[in-house]
C-alpha positions in Angstrom: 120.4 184.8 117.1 117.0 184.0 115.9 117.9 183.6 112.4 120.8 180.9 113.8 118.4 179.4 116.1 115.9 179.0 113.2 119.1 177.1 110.9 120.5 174.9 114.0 116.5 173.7 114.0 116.3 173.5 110.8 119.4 170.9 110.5 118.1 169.0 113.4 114.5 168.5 111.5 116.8 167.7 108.2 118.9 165.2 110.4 116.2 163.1 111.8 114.4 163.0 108.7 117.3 161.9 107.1 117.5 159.0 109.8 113.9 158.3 109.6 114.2 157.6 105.6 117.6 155.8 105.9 116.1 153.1 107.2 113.0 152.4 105.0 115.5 153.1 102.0 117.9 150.1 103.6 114.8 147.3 103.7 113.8 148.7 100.1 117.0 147.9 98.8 117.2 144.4 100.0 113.7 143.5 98.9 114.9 144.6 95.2 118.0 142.4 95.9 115.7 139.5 97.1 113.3 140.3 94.3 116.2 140.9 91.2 117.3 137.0 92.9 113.4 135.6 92.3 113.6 137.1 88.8 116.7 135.2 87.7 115.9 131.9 89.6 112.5 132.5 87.1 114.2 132.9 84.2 114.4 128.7 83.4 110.7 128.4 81.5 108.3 125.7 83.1 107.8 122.5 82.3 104.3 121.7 80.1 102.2 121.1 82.7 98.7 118.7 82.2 95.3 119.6 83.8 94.2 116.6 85.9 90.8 116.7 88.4 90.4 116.0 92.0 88.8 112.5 90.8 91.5 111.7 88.7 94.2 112.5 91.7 92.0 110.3 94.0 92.2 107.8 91.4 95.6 108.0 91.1 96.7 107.8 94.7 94.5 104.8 95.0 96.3 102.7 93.0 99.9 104.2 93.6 100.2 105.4 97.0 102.8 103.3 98.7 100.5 102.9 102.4 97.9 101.6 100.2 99.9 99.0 98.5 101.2 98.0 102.1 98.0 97.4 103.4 97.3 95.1 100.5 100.0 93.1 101.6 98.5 93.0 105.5 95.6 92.1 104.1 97.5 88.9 102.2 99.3 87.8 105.1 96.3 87.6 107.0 94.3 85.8 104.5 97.9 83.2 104.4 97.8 82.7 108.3 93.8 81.4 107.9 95.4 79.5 105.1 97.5 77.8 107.5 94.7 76.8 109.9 92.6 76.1 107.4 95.1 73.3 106.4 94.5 71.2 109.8 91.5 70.7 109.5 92.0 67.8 107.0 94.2 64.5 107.7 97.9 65.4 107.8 100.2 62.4 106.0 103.6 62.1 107.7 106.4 60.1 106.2 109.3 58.2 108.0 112.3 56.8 106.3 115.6 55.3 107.4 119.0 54.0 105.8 121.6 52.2 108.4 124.8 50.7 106.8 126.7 48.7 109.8 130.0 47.6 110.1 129.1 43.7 109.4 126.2 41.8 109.3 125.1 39.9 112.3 124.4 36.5 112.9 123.7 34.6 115.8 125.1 31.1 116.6 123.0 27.9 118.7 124.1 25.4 119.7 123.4 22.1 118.0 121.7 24.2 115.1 123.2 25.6 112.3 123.9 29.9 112.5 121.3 32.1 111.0 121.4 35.5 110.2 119.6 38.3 112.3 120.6 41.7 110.6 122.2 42.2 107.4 125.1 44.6 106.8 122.6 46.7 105.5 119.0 47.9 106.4 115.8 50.2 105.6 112.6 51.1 106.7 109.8 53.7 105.4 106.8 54.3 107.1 104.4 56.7 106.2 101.4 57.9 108.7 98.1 59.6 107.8 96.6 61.4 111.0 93.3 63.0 111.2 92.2 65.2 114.5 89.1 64.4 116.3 88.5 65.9 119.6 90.7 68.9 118.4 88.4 69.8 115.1 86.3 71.8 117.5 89.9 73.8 118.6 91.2 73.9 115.1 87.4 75.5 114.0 87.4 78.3 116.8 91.1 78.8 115.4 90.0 79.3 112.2 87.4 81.5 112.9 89.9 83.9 114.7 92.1 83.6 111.9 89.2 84.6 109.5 88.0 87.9 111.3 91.8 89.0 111.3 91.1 88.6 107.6 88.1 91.0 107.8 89.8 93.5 110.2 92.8 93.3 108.0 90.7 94.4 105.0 88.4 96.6 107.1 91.8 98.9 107.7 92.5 98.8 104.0 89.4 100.5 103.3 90.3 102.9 106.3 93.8 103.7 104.8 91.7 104.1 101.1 90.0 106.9 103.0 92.5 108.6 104.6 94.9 108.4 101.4 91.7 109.8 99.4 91.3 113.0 102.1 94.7 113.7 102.3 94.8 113.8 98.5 91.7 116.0 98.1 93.0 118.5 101.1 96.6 118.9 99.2 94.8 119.2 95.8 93.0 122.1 97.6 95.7 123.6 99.2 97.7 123.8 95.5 95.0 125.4 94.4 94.4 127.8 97.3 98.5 128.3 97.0 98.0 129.2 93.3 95.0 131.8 94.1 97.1 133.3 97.0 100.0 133.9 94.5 97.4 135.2 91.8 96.2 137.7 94.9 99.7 138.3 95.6 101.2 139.6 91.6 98.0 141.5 91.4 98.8 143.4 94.3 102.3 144.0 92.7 100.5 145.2 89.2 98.2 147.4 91.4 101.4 149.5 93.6 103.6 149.3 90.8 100.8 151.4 89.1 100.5 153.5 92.3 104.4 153.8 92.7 105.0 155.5 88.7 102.0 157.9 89.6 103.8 158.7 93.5 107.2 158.9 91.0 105.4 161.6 88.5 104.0 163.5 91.8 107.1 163.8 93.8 109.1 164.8 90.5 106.3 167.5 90.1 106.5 168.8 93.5 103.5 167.4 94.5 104.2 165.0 97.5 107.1 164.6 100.0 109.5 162.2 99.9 107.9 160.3 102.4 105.1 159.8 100.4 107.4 158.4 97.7 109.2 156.2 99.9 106.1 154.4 101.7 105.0 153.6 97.9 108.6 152.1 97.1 108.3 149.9 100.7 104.8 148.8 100.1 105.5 148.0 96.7 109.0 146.3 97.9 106.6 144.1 100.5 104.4 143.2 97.8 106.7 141.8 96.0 108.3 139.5 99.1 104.7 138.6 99.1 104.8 137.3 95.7 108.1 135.1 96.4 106.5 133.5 99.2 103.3 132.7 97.9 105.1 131.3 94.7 107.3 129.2 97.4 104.0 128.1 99.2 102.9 126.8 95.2 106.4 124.6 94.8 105.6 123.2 98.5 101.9 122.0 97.4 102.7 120.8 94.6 105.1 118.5 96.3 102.7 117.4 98.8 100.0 116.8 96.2 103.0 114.3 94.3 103.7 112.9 98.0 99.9 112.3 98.9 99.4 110.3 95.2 102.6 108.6 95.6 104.4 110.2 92.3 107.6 112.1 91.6 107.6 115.5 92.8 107.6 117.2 89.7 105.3 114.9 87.7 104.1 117.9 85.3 100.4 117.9 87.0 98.1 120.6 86.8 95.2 121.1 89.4 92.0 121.9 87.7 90.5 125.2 88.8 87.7 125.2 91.0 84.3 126.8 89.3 81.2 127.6 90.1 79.2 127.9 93.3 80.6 125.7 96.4 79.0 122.3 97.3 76.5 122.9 100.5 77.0 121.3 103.6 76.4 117.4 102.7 74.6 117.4 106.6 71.4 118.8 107.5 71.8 118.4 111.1 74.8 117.6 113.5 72.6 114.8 115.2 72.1 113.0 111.7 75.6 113.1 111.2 76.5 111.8 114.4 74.2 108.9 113.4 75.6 108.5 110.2 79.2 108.3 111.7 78.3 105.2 113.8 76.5 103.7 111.2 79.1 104.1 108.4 82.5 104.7 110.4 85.2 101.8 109.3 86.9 102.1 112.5 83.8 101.0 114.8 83.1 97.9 111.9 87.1 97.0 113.2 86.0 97.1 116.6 83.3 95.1 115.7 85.2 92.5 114.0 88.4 92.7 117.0 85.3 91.3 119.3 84.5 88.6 117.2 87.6 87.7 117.1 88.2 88.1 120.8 85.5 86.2 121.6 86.6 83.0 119.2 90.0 83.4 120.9 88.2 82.7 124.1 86.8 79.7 123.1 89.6 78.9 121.4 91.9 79.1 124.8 89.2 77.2 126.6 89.4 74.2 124.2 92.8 73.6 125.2 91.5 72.4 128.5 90.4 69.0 126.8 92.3 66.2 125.8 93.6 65.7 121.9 92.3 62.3 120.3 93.7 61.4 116.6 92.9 59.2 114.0 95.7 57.4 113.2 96.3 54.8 109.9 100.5 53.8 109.5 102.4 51.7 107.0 105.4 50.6 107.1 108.1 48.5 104.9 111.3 46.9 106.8 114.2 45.4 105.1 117.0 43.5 105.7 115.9 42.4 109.3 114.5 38.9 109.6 113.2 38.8 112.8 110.9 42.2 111.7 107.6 42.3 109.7 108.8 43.2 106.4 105.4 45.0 105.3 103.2 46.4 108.2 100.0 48.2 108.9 97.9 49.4 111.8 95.0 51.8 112.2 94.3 52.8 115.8 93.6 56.1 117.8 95.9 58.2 120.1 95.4 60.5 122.9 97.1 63.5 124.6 96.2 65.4 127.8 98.2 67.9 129.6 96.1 67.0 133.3 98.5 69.4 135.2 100.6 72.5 133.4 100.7 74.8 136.5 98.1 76.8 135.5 99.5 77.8 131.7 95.9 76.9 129.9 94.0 79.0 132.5 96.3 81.7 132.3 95.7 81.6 128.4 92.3 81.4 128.8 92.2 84.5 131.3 94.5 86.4 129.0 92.0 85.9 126.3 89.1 86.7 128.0 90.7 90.5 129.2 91.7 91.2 125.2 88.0 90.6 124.8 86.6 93.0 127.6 89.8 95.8 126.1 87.9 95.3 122.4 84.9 96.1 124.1 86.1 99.1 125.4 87.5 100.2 123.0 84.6 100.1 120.6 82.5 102.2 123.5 85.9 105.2 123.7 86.3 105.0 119.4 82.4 105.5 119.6 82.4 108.6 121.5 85.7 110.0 119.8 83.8 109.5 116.1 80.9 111.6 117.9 83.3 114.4 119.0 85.0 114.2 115.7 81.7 114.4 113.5 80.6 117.2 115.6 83.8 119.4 115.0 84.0 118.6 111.2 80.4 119.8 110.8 81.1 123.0 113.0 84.0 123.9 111.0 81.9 123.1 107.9 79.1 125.6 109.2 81.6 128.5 110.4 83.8 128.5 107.3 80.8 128.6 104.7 79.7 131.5 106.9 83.1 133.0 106.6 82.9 132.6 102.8 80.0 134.3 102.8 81.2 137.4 104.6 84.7 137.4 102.6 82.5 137.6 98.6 81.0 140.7 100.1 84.1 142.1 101.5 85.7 141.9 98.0 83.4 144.4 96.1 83.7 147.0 99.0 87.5 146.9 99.3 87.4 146.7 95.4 85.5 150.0 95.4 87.3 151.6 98.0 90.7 150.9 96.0 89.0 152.7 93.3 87.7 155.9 95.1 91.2 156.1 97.0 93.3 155.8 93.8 91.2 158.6 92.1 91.5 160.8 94.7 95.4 160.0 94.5 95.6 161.0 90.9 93.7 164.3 92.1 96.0 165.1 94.7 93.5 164.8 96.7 94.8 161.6 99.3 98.5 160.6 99.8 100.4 157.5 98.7 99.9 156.5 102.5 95.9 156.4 102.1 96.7 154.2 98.5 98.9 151.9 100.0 96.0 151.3 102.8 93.6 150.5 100.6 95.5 148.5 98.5 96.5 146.1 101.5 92.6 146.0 102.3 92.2 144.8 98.9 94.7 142.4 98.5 93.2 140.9 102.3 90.1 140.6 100.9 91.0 138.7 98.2 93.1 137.0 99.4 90.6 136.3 102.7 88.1 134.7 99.8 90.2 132.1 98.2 91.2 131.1 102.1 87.6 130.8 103.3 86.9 129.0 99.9 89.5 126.4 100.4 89.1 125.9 103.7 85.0 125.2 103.7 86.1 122.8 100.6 88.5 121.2 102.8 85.8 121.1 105.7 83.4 119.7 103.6 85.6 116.9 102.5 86.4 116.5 106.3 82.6 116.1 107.5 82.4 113.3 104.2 85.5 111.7 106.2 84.1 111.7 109.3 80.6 110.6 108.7 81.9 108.0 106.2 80.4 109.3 103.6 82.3 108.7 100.0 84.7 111.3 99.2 85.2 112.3 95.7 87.0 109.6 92.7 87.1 107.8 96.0 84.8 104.6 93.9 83.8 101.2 95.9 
């Protein structure tokens, strides 16, 4: 009985284990089927690929990013409507012309004197009219002027969308590169367990280690690997978005530069200079600036309605085939106009006017304080992820050495493939930890430059 109690255990232990291991040995076979997939989808070679700098993408989105080419056409149509006010100021020359064929001439008959003709079958006139505004060059001026400061806030958002096509170009050229670094990260961390798995192979086939030990190197090797697919997916996707952001194909054969050398330091010595810097330099607050100027000559401009409109006005005009009518005439006079009662329409126009100015005011105070909030979080995030940099470069040599103590002690027999497999995953996070905290306190620093409108990089005048 104790013998058959020992077997019936012995079976159970062998049953469980055999559960345990089915599992693992499921997921590792459909990672090698997603990997074997990867493989063949890689077998077309790449494209030839040219190395371009973050000043020459900057460069290029400028010129062919399709928001910025729109807001060169805002900025035309605005300078066409102060065109078009522009244009009253002067005299305007109006033209009058008419042709009347009738169905007989007519003549008119007195008595004891002979018939004479008073319209002929056919007749013409042309007149033509120059008129030159008086009392209204005052209106037409304030007009004008709100006219030309849409011109200004027009161009004044063009320079806003510059900068915010330029960072969104920069912070995509990062992220390819980050993308690319990740992926780097990722294969090395393949070379690494594949290493790791042939030596767990040779132990196992010597007796050395269980199969467990074998099987937790094939499944970390087997997650590696997914790794690698998705960070090479993650490189396809910025590469995209760095074509999107510079308004190009999506495979135009660009290569991102590679970073080098020690990062930039933090362009701000303080938070409260570059809070002052912001409302200085922010485009946004010069728009609110301009959208009060502009409110305030739409005031006036609503208020001059209120008078009446006096014209200068010269006419000429040539009559034929009417007798009793001045064949050439001519006048110069003046003419007047004066709305005395409209139930309150001007008033109401000059009331709506005067609330868009008192909104533009408020506004500029809220954008103020919202630049301020935003200035402050760039710079934090500048501050905390150079920190973070800091701390992931010293990570890297001690997970680096660790990887190497742990795999020596492997190849001893002296640690398991489960102690390996830990400090490879260390390693790889360190790494990979670096080349986050690098791009991301580039992409901070960029931020803070955005925020405190500061130039960004190949962003030019």
């Amino acid at each position: 009985m104790p013998e058959s109690a020992s077997t019936e255990g012995k079976a159970m232990r062998l049953t469980r284990e055999g559960r345990l291991l089915a599992a693992p040995a499921a997921a590792l076979s459909i990672a090698l089927a997603l990997v074997g997939t990867s493989a063949d989808a890689q077998a077309t070679p790449a494209p030839a690929r040219t190395t371009i700098t973050l000043s020459d993408c900057v460069a290029i989105a400028l010129r062919e990013n399709p928001e910025l080419q729109s807001s060169n056409f805002e900025v035309r149509g605005a300078e066409a409507e102060r065109a078009q006010v522009r244009g009253t100021f002067g005299p305007r020359v109006h033209v009058d012309a008419s042709v009347q064929q009738w169905n007989s001439s007519f003549a008119l008959a007195v008595p004891t004197f002979p018939s004479f003709v008073v319209r002929d079958a056919f007749t013409w006139s042309a007149g033509v009219s120059l008129i030159q505004p008086l009392s209204t060059l005052i209106a037409i001026y304030d007009e004008y002027k709100v006219q030309d400061f849409g011109v200004d806030v027009a161009a004044i958002r063009r320079g806003a969308t510059r900068r915010e096509v330029a960072f969104r170009t920069i912070e995509s050229y990062y992220r390819l590169i980050e993308a690319m670094r990740l992926s780097e990260v990722a294969e090395a961390s393949v070379t690494q367990l594949e290493s790791a798995k042939r030596q767990a192979q040779s132990q196992f086939d010597n007796g050395v280690i269980a199969k467990n030990d074998l099987l937790r190197a094939d499944l970390a090797l087997a997650t590696a690997r997914q790794r690698a697919i998705q960070t090479r997916g993650q490189v396809v996707l910025g590469r995209a978005r760095l074509a999107a952001a510079m308004g190009r194909p999506q495979d135009d054969g660009l290569e991102p530069a590679a970073f080098s050398g020690e990062p930039p330091p933090i362009a701000e010595r303080a938070v409260e200079d570059a809070e002052a810097h912001a409302v200085t330099q922010r485009l946004e607050l010069r728009e609110l600036a301009r959208r009060i100027d502009q409110a305030e000559s739409g005031v006036r401009f609503s208020k001059d309605k209120l008078f009446p409109q006096i014209n200068a006005v010269g006419n000429y005009t040539h009559t034929a085939g009417s007798p009793f009518q001045q064949v050439d005439a001519a006048y110069v006079g003046l003419s007047a106009s004066w709305d005395v009662w409209d139930w309150g329409t001007t008033l109401g126009g000059v009331h709506e006017a005067d609330a868009k100015l008192h909104q533009a005011a408020l506004a500029k105070t809220k954008v103020e304080n919202d630049v301020r909030v935003e200035v402050r979080e760039a710079y934090v995030n500048a501050q905390s992820t150079r920190e973070a940099l800091t701390v992931a470069q010293a990570s890297v040599s001690e997970a680096e050495e660790n990887f190497r103590i742990v795999t020596k002690k492997f190849d001893n027999s002296a640690s398991t493939s489960f102690d390996v497999v830990d400090a490879e995953a260390l390693l790889t996070q360190a790494r990979g930890q670096v080349q986050q905290s690098l791009y991301d306190y580039l992409v901070a620093g960029a931020a803070l430059q955005k925020a405190t409108g500061a130039p960004l990089p190949g962003e030019g005048p």
